[in-house]
PyMOL CGO cylinders between C-alpha atoms (Angstrom):
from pymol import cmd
from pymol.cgo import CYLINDER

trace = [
    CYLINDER, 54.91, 121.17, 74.06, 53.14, 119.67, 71.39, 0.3, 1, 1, 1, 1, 1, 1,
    CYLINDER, 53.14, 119.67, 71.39, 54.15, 116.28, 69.14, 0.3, 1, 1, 1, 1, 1, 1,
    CYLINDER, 54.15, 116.28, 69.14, 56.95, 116.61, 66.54, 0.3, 1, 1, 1, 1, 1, 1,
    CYLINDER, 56.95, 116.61, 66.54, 55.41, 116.36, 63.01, 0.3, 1, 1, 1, 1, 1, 1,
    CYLINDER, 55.41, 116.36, 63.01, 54.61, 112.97, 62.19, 0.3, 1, 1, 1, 1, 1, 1,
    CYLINDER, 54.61, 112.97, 62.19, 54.89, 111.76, 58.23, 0.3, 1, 1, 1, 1, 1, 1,
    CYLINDER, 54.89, 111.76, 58.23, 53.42, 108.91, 58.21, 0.3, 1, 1, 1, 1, 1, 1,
    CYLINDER, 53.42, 108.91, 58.21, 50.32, 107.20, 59.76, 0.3, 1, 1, 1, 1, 1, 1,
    CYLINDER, 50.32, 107.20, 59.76, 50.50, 106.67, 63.79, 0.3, 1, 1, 1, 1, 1, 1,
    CYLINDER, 50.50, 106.67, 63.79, 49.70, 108.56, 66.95, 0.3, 1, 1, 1, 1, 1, 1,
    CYLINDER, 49.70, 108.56, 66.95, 51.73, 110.32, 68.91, 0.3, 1, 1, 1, 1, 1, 1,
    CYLINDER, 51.73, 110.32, 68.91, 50.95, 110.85, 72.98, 0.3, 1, 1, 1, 1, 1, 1,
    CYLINDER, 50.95, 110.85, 72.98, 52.01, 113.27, 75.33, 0.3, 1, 1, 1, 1, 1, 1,
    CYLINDER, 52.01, 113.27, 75.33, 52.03, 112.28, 79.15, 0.3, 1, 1, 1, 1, 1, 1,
    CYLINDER, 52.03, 112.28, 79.15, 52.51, 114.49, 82.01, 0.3, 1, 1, 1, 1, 1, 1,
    CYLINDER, 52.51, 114.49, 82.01, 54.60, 113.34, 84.72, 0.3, 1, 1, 1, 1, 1, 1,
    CYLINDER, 54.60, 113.34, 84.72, 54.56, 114.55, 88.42, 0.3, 1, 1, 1, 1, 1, 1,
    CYLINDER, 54.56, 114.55, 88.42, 57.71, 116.45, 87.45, 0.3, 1, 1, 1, 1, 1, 1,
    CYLINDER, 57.71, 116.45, 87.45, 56.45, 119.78, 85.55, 0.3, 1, 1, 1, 1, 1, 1,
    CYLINDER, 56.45, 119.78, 85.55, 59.77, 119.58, 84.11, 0.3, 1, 1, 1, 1, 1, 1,
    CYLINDER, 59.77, 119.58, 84.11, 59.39, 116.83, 82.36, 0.3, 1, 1, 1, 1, 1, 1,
    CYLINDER, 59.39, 116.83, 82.36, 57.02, 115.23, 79.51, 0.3, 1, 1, 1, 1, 1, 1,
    CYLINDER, 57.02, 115.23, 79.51, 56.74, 111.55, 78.15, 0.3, 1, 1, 1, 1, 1, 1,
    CYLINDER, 56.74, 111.55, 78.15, 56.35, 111.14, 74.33, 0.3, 1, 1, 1, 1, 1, 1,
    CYLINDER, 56.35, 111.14, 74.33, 55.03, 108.08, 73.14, 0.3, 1, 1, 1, 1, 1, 1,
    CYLINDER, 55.03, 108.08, 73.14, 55.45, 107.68, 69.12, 0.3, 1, 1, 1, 1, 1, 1,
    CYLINDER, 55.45, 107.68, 69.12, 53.71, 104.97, 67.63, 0.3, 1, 1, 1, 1, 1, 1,
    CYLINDER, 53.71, 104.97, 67.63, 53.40, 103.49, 63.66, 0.3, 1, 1, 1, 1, 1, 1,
    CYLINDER, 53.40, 103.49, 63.66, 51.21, 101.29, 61.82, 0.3, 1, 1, 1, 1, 1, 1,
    CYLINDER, 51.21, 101.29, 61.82, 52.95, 98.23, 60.98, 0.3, 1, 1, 1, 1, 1, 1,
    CYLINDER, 52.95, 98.23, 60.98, 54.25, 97.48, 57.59, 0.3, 1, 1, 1, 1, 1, 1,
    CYLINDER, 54.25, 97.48, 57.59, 55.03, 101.41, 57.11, 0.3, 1, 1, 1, 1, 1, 1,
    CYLINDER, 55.03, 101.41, 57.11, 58.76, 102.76, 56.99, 0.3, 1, 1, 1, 1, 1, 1,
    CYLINDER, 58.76, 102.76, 56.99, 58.67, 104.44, 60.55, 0.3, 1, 1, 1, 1, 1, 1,
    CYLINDER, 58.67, 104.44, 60.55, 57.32, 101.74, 62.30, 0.3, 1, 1, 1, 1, 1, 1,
    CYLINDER, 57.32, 101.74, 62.30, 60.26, 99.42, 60.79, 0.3, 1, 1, 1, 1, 1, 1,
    CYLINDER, 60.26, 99.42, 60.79, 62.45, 102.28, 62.33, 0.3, 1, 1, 1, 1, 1, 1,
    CYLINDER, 62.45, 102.28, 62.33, 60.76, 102.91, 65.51, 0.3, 1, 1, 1, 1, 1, 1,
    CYLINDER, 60.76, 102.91, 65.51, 61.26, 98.88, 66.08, 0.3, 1, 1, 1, 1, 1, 1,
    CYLINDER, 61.26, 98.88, 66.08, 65.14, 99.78, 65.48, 0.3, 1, 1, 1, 1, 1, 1,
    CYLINDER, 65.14, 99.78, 65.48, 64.87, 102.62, 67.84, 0.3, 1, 1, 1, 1, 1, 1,
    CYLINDER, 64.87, 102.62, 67.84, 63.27, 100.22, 70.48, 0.3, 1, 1, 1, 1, 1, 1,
    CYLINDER, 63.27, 100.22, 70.48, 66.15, 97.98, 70.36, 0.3, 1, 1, 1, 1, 1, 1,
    CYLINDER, 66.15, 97.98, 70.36, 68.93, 100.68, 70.95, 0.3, 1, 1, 1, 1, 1, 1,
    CYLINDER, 68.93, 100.68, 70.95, 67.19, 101.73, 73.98, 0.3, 1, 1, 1, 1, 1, 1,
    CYLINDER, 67.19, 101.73, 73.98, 66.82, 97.89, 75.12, 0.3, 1, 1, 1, 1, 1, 1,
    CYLINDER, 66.82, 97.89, 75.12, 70.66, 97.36, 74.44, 0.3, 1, 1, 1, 1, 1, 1,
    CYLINDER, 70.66, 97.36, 74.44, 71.59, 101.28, 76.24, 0.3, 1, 1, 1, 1, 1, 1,
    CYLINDER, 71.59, 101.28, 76.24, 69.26, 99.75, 79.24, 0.3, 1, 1, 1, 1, 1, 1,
    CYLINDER, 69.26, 99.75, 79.24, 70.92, 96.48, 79.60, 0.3, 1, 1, 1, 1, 1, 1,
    CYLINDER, 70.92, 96.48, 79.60, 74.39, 98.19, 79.48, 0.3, 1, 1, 1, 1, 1, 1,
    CYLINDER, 74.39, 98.19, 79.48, 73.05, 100.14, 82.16, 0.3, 1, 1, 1, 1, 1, 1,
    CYLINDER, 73.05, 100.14, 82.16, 72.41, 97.29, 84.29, 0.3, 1, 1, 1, 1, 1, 1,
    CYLINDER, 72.41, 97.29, 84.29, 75.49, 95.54, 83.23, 0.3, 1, 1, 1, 1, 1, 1,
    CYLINDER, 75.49, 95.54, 83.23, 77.17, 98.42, 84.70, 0.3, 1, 1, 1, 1, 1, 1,
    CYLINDER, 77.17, 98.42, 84.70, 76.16, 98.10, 87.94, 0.3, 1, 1, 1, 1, 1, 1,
]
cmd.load_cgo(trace, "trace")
């Protein structure tokens, strides 16, 4: 698996897990660039999905 194309300045990471099913990709932008603006939105989705998750409970 390699790291989806990336358009603007950043780094992307893969990480394998103990799993051989199963990868972690870590996308990260420079700031004051579009996609880091919209990876910070991204980051706050997945902090509301995991406190629903919680809530749930």
């Amino acid at each position: 698996m390699t790291c989806p194309a990336v358009t603007q300045p950043g780094e992307c990471r893969r990480i394998r897990t103990a799993d051989p099913d199963q990868r972690l990709i870590t996308l990260t932008a420079e700031p004051g660039i579009p996609s880091h603006a919209l990876l910070r939105i991204l980051a706050s989705w997945a902090a509301q999905a995991a406190d629903h998750l919680v809530a749930d409970r």
